[in-house]
N, C-alpha and C positions, 0 to 999 in steps of 0.2 A: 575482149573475148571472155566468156565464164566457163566453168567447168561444165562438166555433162551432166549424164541422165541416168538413169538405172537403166537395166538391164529390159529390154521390151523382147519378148517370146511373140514370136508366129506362128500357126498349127497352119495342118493344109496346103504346106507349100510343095507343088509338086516340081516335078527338073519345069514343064509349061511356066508354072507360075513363078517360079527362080529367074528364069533367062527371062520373061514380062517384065520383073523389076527391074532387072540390072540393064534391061533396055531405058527401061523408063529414069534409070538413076542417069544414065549416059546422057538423055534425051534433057537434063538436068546441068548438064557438064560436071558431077559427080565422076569422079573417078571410081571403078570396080574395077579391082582383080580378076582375074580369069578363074582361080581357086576358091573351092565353096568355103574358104575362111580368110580371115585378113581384115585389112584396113580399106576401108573405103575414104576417099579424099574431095575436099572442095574448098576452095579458098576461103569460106567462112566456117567451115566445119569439117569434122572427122569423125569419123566410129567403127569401132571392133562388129566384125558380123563373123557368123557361123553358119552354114547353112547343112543341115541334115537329113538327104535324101529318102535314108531307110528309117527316120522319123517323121520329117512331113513339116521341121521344124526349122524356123530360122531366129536366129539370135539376133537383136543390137544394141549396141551400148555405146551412146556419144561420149566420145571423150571431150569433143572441144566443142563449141557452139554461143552465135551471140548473147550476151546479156539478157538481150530485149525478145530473143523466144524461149517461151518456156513451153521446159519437156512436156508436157500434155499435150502444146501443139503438135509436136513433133511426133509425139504419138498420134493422136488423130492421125494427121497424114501419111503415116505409114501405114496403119491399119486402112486406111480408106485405098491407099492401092493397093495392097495386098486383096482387097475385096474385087477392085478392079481388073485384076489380072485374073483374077478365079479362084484367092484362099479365101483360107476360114481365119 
């Protein structure tokens, strides 16, 4: 395992497109909290989120994740379902 990522910002995220990802992180077997902040879990990786309603904003920042992806991947794919579910 290597360390994480910097910080990735989301705009656009409405409570729809909140509860879209955190289906889709489930749908992943991602562990998500019920609370719009915390730790999100997976046996290959973990990351701090924050998610803020009366900004439209969602925070993530991996803490843990393999060697062999690198954070732009992982960005892409999180911007691409955030596009998915209906953010910006």
């Amino acid at each position: 395992m290597a360390g994480g990522c910097d910080e990735m910002r989301f705009s656009g995220i409405t409570r729809e497109v909140w509860e879209c990802l955190r289906q889709r992180a489930r749908g992943m077997k991602v562990t998500v909290p019920d609370e719009d902040a915390g730790t999100i879990s997976h046996p290959d990786a973990a990351a701090e989120y924050e998610w803020s309603e009366a900004e439209g904003t969602l925070s993530v920042t991996l803490t843990r994740k393999p060697v062999w992806v690198p954070c732009d991947a992982v960005e892409r794919r999180l911007r691409e379902a955030v596009r998915t579910c209906g953010g910006g």
